[in-house]
KEKOLBA-445349 format. One record per residue (C-alpha): residue in one letter; x, y, z; residue number from 1. Coordinates in steps of 0.1 Angstrom, whole numbers, plus 5000, padded with zeros to 4 digits. Example, Ala and Ser with C-alpha at 12.3 -4.5 7.8 and 13.67 -1.06 7.14 Angstrom:
2
 res   xx   yy   zz   n
   a 5123 4955 5078   1
   s 5137 4989 5071   2
***
This chain:
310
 res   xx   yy   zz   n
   x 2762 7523 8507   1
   x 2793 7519 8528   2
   x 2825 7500 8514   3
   x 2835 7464 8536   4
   x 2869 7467 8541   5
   x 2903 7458 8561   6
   x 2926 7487 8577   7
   x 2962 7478 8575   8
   x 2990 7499 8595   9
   x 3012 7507 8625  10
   x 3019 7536 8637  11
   x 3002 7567 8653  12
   x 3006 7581 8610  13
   x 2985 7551 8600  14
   x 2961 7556 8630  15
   x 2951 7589 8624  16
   x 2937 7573 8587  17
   x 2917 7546 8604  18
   x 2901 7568 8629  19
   x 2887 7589 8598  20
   x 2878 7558 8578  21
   x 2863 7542 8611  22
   x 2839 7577 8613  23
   x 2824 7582 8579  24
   x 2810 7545 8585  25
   x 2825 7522 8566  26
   x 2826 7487 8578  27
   x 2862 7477 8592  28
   x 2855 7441 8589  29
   x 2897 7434 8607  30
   x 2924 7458 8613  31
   x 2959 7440 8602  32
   x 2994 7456 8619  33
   x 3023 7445 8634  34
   x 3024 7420 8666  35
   x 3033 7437 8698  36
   x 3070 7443 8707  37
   x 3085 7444 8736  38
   x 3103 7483 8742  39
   x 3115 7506 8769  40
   x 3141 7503 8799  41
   x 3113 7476 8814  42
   x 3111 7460 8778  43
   x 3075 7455 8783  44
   x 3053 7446 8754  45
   x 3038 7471 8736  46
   x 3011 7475 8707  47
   x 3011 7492 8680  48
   x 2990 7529 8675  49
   x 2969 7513 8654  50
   x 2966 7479 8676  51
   x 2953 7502 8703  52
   x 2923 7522 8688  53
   x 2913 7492 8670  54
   x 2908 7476 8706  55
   x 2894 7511 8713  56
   x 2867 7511 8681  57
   x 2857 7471 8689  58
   x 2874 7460 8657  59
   x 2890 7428 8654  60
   x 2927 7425 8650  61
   x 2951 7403 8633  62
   x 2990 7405 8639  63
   x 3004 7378 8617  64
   x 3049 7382 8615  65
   x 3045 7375 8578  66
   x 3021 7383 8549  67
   x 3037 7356 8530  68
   x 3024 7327 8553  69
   x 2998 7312 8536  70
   x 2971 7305 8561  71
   x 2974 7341 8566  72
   x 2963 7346 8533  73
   x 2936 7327 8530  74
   x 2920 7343 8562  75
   x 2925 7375 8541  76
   x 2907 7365 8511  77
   x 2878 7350 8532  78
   x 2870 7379 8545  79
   x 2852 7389 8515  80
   x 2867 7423 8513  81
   x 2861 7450 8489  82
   x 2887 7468 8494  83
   x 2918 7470 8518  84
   x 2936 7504 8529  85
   x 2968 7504 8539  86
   x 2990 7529 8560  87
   x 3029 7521 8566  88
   x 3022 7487 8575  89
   x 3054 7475 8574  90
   x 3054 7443 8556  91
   x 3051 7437 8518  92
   x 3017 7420 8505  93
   x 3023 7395 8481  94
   x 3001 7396 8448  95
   x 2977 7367 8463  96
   x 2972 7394 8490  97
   x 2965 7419 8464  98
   x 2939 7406 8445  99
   x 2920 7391 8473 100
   x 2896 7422 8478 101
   x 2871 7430 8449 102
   x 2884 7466 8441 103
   x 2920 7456 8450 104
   x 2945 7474 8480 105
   x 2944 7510 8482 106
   x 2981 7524 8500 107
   x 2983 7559 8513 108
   x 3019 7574 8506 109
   x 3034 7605 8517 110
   x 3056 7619 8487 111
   x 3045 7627 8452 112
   x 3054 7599 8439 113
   x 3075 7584 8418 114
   x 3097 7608 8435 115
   x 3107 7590 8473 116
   x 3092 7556 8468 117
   x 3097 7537 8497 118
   x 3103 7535 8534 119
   x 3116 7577 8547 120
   x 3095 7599 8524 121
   x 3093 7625 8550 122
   x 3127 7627 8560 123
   x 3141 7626 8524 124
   x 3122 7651 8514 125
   x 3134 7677 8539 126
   x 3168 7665 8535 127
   x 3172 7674 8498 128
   x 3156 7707 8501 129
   x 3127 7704 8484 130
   x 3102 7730 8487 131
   x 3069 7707 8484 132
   x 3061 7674 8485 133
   x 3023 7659 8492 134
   x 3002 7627 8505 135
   x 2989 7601 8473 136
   x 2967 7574 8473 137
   x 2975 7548 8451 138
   x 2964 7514 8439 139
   x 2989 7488 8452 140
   x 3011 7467 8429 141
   x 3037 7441 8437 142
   x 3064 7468 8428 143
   x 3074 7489 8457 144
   x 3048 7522 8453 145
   x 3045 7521 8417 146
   x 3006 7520 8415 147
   x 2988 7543 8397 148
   x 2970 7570 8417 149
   x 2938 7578 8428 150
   x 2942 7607 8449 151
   x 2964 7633 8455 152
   x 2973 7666 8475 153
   x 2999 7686 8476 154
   x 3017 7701 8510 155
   x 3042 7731 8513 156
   x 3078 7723 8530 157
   x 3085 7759 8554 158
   x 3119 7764 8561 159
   x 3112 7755 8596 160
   x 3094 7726 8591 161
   x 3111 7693 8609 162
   x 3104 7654 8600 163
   x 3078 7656 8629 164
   x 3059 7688 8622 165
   x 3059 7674 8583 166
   x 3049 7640 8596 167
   x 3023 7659 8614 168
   x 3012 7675 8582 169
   x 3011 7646 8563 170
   x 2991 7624 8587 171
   x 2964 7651 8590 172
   x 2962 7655 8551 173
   x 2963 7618 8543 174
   x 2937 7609 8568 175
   x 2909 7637 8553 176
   x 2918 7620 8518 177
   x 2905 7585 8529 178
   x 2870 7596 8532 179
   x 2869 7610 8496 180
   x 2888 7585 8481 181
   x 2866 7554 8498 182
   x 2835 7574 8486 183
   x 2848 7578 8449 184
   x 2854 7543 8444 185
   x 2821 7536 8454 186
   x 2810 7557 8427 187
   x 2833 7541 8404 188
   x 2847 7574 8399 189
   x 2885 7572 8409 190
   x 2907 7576 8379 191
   x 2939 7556 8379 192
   x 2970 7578 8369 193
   x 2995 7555 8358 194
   x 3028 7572 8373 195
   x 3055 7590 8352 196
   x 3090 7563 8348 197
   x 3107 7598 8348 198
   x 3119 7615 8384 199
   x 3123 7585 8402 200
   x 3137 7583 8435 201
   x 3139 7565 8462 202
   x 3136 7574 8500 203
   x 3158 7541 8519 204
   x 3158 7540 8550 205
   x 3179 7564 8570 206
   x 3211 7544 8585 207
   x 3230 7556 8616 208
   x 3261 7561 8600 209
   x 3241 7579 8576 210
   x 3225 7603 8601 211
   x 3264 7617 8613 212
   x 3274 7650 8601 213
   x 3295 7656 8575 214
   x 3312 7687 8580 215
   x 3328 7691 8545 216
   x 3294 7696 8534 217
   x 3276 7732 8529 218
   x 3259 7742 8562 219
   x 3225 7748 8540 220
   x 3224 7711 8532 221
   x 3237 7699 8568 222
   x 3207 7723 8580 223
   x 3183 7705 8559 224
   x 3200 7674 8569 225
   x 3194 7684 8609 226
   x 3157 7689 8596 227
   x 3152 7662 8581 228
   x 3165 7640 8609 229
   x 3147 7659 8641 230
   x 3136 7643 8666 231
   x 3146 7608 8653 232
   x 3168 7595 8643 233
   x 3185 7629 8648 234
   x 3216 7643 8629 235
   x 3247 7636 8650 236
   x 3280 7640 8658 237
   x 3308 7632 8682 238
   x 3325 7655 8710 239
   x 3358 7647 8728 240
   x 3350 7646 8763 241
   x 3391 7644 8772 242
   x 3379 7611 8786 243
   x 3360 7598 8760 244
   x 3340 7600 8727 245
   x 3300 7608 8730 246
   x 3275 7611 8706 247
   x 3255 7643 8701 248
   x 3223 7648 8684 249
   x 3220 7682 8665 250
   x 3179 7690 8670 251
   x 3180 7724 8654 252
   x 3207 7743 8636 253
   x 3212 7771 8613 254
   x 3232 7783 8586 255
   x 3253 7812 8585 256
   x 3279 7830 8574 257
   x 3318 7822 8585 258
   x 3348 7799 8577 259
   x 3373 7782 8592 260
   x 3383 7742 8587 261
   x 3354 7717 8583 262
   x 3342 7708 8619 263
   x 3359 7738 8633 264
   x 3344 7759 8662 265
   x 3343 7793 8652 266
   x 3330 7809 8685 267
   x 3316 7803 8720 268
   x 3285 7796 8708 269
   x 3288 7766 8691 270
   x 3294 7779 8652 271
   x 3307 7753 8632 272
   x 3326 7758 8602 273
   x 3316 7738 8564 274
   x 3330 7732 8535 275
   x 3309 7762 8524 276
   x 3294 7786 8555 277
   x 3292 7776 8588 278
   x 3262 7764 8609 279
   x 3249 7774 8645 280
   x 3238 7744 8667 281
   x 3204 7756 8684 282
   x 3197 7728 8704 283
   x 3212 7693 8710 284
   x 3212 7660 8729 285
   x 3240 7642 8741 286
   x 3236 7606 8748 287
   x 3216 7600 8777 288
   x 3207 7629 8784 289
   x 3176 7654 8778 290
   x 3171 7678 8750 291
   x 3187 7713 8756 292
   x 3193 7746 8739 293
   x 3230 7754 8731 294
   x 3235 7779 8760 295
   x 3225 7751 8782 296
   x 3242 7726 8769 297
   x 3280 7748 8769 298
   x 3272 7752 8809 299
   x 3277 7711 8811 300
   x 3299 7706 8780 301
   x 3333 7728 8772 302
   x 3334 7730 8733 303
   x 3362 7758 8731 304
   x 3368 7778 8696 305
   x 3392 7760 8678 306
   x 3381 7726 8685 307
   x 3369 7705 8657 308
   x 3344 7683 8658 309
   x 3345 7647 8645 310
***
């Protein structure tokens, strides 16, 4: 018996989930995600991850600007659906949306929840230090992640690990799950874990002022914070050229020891003094320009010890 059902996501995370549903041969009756946008220098349009192996698997796609429309809705429920799955789609679905498939909408998230409900699991994650967090699937309610779950695994955080090779992690974990989880409920054998009210946070999006650096902070948590942030949006900070201000991104840092004012340079290779430690900028990005190792970027960029950094 194979489960009739509708694949709902956007990016390459989200794709990775359909391709596995796609293979174990359930029947992808329409893949929803978001309409094409237009991106890049030649601001040509674009489609999404998910738009494009949907195309590439012969499965029909819808990519409506709002769940809330209701014509939208009603092509949803008459589809006939048992199920939907859904992978960062990007839009909220409205309870009519919901309860249009027989068993309901099925949302892969990647925390543990109810810690980091909402839109920057990954990145939140890393940025607070923790030393795990995992990939659920849960049934879908109108609140923001609060479903019960169906599924769960749990994935180590190294203390190397970046918001890309955790994404990485993540997507690879999450997709396997589907297969299982589709299976199970075909069975009638998922058991819904309502989720604890206790240890509840919330992952909001990462804002750009956000993302700076903070050098009063301890250089452990501005080296999870560089972690958390690399590639995008990337931690940052700003250098005086003697001309003018430009943004840097920090891609990789360390902490170690030293002191010295907050945003100090403590030596010629780009130390930086915290309000507790000091942290060593590995590689960086200065607007406009490629990604380079420190050593690199000194040859085009005079930081002398004793400047500090804003």
């Amino acid at each position: 018996m194979t489960l009739r059902l509708a694949f709902m996501g956007t990016p390459d995370f989200a794709a990775r989930s359909l391709a596995e549903i796609a293979a174990a041969g359930h029947e992808v009756a329409r893949v929803y995600t978001q309409p094409p946008r237009r991106r890049g220098r030649g601001q040509a349009e674009q489609k999404t991850p998910v738009h494009q192996l949907a195309e590439v698997l012969g499965i029909p796609v819808s990519t409506p600007e709002s769940f809330r429309d209701p014509q939208v809705i009603e092509e949803f429920a008459s589809l006939d659906l048992d199920v939907a799955a859904v992978v960062a789609y990007g839009q909220i679905l409205p309870q009519a949306a919901l309860d249009a498939p027989r068993l309901g909408c099925l949302n892969l998230h990647a925390s543990l929840l109810p810690r980091w409900r909402g839109a920057a699991p990954i990145q939140r994650a890393i940025m607070a230090g923790d030393a795990t967090t995992g990939v659920q699937i849960q049934q879908m309610e109108a609140g923001l992640d609060t479903g019960p779950i169906l599924l769960s695994e749990t994935v180590a955080i190294a203390p190397t690990d970046t918001a890309a090779s955790l994404h990485g992690k993540l997507m690879e974990t999450g997709a396997l799950m589907w297969p299982r989880a589709l299976s199970a409920l075909e069975r009638d054998s998922l058991e819904a874990v309502p989720q604890s009210e206790e240890g509840v946070t919330y992952a909001k999006k990462i804002t750009s002022e956000e993302a700076r650096l903070d050098w009063t902070r301890p250089a452990d948590e501005l080296a999870n914070h560089v972690r958390g942030l690399s590639p995008f949006p990337g931690a940052w900070f700003e250098l005086d050229t003697g001309k003018e201000a430009v943004r840097v991104k920090v891609l990789m840092a360390k902490a170690e020891t030293g002191s010295g004012a907050p945003g100090e340079v403590l030596d010629g290779n780009l130390l930086i003094a915290c309000g507790e430690g000091a942290l060593r900028l590995v590689r960086l990005q200065r607007a406009g320009k490629g990604a380079m190792d420190a050593t690199d970027f000194l040859r085009g960029n005079s930081v002398e010890p004793g400047t500090v950094l804003a």
